[in-house]
N, C-alpha and C positions, 0 to 999 in steps of 0.2 A: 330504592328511591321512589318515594309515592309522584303519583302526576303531577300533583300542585308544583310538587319540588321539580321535575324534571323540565317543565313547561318556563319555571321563574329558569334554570340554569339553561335553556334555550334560547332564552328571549334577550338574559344578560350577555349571552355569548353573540347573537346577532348584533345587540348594540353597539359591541368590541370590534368585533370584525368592520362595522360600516366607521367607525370611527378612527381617522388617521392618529389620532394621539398614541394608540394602543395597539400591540400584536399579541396573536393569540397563539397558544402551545399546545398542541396534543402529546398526551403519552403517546409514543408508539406501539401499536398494535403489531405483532407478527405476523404476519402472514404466508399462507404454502403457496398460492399463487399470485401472478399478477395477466391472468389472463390466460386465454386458449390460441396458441398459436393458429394462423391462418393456415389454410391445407396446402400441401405444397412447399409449404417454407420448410428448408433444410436447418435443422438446430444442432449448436453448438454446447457442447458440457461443460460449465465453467466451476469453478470452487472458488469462493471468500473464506481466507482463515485466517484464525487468530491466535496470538496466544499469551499468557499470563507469564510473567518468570519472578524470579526471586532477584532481580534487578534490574538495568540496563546496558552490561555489557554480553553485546550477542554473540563472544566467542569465549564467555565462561561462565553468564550464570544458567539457571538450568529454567528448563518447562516447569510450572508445578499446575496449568490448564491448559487446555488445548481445543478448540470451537471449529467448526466449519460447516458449512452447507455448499450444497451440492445442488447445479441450478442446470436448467437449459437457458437457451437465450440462439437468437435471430443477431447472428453476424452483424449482415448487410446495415441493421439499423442501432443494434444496441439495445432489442428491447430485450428483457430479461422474461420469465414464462414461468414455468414452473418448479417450486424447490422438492428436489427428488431425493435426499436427505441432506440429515444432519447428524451432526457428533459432537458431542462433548463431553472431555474426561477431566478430572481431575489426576496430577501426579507429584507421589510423593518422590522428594528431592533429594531424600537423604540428608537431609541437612536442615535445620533451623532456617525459619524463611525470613527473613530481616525485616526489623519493625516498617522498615520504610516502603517495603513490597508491600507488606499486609495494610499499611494506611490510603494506596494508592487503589489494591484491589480487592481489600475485602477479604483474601484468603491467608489461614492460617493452617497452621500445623495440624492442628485435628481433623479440618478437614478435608487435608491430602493425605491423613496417615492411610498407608496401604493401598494406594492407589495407584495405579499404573494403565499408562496411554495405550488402546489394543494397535499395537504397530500393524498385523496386518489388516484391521479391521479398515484403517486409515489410509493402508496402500489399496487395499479393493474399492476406496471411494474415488481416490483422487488419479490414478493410475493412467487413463484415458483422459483427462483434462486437456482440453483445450490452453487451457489458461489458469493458473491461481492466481487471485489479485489479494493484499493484503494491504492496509493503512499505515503502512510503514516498512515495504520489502526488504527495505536493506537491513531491515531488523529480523526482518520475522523469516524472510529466509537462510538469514545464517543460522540463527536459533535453530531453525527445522531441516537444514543440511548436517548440522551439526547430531542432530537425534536421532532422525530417520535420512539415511544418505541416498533415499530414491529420490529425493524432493531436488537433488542433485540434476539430474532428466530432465526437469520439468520448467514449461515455461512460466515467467511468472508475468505481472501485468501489478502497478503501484498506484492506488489511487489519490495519494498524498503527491507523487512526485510530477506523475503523466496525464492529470489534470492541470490546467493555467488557471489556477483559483483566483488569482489576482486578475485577471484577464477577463475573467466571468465575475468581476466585482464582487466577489467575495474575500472579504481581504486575509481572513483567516483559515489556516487549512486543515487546522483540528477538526475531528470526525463531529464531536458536539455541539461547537460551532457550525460549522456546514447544515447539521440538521435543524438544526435552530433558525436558519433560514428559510429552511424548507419546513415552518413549522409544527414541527416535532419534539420531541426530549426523549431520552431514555436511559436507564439503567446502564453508565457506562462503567467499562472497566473488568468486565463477565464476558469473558472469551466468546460464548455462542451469541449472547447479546450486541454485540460490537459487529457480528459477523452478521445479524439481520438487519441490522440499523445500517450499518454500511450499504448491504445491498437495496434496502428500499431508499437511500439515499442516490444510488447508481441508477435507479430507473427514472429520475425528475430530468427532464426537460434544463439543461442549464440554463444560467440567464442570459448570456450576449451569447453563446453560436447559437443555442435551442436544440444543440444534438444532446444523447441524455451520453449520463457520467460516464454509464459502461460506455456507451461508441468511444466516447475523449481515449478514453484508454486500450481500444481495441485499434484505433487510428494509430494509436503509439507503439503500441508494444511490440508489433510486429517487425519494425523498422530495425535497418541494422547501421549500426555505429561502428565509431574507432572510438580506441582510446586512445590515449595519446599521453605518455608519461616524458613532463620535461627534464630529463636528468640532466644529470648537473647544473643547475639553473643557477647563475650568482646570487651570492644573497640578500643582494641588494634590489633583486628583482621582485622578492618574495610579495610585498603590496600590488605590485602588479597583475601577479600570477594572481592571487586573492582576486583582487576585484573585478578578475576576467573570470572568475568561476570554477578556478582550478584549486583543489584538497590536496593536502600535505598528506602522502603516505609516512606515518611514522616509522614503520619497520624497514621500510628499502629505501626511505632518507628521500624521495622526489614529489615533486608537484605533480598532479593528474587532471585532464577532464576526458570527457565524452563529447563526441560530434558527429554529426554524420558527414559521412564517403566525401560529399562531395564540399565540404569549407577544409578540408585537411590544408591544402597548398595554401590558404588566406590565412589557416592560423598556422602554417610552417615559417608563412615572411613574417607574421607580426611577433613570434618567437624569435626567429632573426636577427629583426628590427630594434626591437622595445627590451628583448631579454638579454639575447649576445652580443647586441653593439654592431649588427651589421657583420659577427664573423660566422663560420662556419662551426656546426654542433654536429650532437648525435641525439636523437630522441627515441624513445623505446612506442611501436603501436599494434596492436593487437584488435579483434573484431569482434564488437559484443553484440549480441543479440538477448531478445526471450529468453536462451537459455542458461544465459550468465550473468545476465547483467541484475545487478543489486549484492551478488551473491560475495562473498568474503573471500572467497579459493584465489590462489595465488593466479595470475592470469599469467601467462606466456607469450611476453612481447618479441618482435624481432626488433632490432637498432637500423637505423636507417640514417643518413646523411640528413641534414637540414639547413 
């Protein structure tokens, strides 16, 4: 780009910016850092990852990409520091990849022929993790319990679920969205790309707390919950159950949520109340933490009076 030109796309670009009509977009740039920790600060190893499949069921279709980088980052505040690597594979599936994978991300058959994810390359990155966070856990860690069964161990951290997007008036919680407020754009749908877009989207300053994305989620993930399965709930309760937040497990036939330790006995009466008619149940509840929670594996509830 000669001066003349760089000067005229400067000056249009200033225009834009001072002018409320218009918002402006940068490609995303990658970047390996975001700063030099202060001396003294104790740092944390975190992993973003991601990955490509050949559809959207996470307990049968397969990997055919697989992204992540590998970061430190400052606890106490959430800031993130520097990316100490990265990885990303393509893997073949064995299988024809469905046209409706390949219109979504771009990958085809030829280009996963022969390809295969280095399993321990993966477990010497992530192994010592503080935390993996991924833009859709309850996806991407069945997917990656289901391939590599260390990811089993590991805790994870969601930035779709354990941010309050709506709360930070962002009303949408797509990844491209999100950055699009933070004006940015990029290349989505490419495993390692999704994975740097996300993190330079975790280090912005949210709008209404002002803590950044990673804190929102390191506030969260550590926290431990109940779950809380209503069996035998009538079926007349089922809109109820729905619009209090609770998922139909279709394989063991009951309604489900999460909560923490301490609302159990306020949602045991409003179960009760609202569900049994004021008589006496059994409920199944179990303890999720980082280490399990998102994850698909059958949980192992005790039955309790309610």
């Amino acid at each position: 780009m000669s001066n003349t030109s760089q000067m005229n796309t400067e000056l249009a670009l200033a225009c834009l910016i001072n002018d409320e009509r218009y918002r402006v977009l940068t490609r995303f740039t990658s970047r390996d850092s975001y700063g030099d920790a202060p001396g003294g600060v104790r740092l944390s190893k975190g992993v973003i990852l991601d990955t490509e499949t050949t559809g959207t069921n996470a307990s049968e279709d397969k990997v055919i990409e697989l992204g992540l980088i590998v970061f430190e980052y400052d606890a106490l505040t959430g800031t993130p520091y520097r990316i100490l690597a990265a990885y990303n594979s393509f893997e073949d599936p064995g299988i024809p990849i469905p046209a409706g994978a390949t219109r979504v991300n771009g990958i085809t058959d030829e280009m996963v022929l022969g390809h295969r994810i280095d399993d321990q390359r993966v477990k010497d990155l992530v192994e010592d993790a503080d935390i993996v966070i991924a833009h859709n856990s309850r996806f991407d860690r069945a997917v990656m319990e289901r391939r590599m069964p260390f990811f089993k161990t590991m805790p994870w951290g969601c930035s779709l679920t354990q941010i309050k997007w709506e709360a930070e008036d962002i009303p949408s919680a797509k990844l491209g969205y999100i950055c699009y407020t933070y004006g940015f754009f990029f290349e989505a749908h490419r495993a390692e790309a999704d994975c740097r877009a996300l993190l330079e989207m975790l280090h912005y300053p949210l709008p209404v707390s002002g803590i950044t994305g990673l804190k929102a989620i390191l506030n969260e993930y550590q926290k431990e919950e109940v779950s809380l399965a209503a069996v035998n709930s009538p079926f007349h309760s089922k809109d109820a159950l729905k619009a209090r937040g609770y998922r139909w497990e279709g394989t063991e036939k009951f309604w489900h949520t999460s909560l923490s330790a301490e609302l159990l006995d306020d949602e045991t009466a409003w179960l009760r109340a609202i569900v049994h008619g004021g008589r006496p149940f059994q409920m199944g509840i179990s303890k999720v933490s980082a280490f399990n929670r998102f994850s698909d594996r059958p949980i192992q509830r005790e039955m309790i009076p309610g």
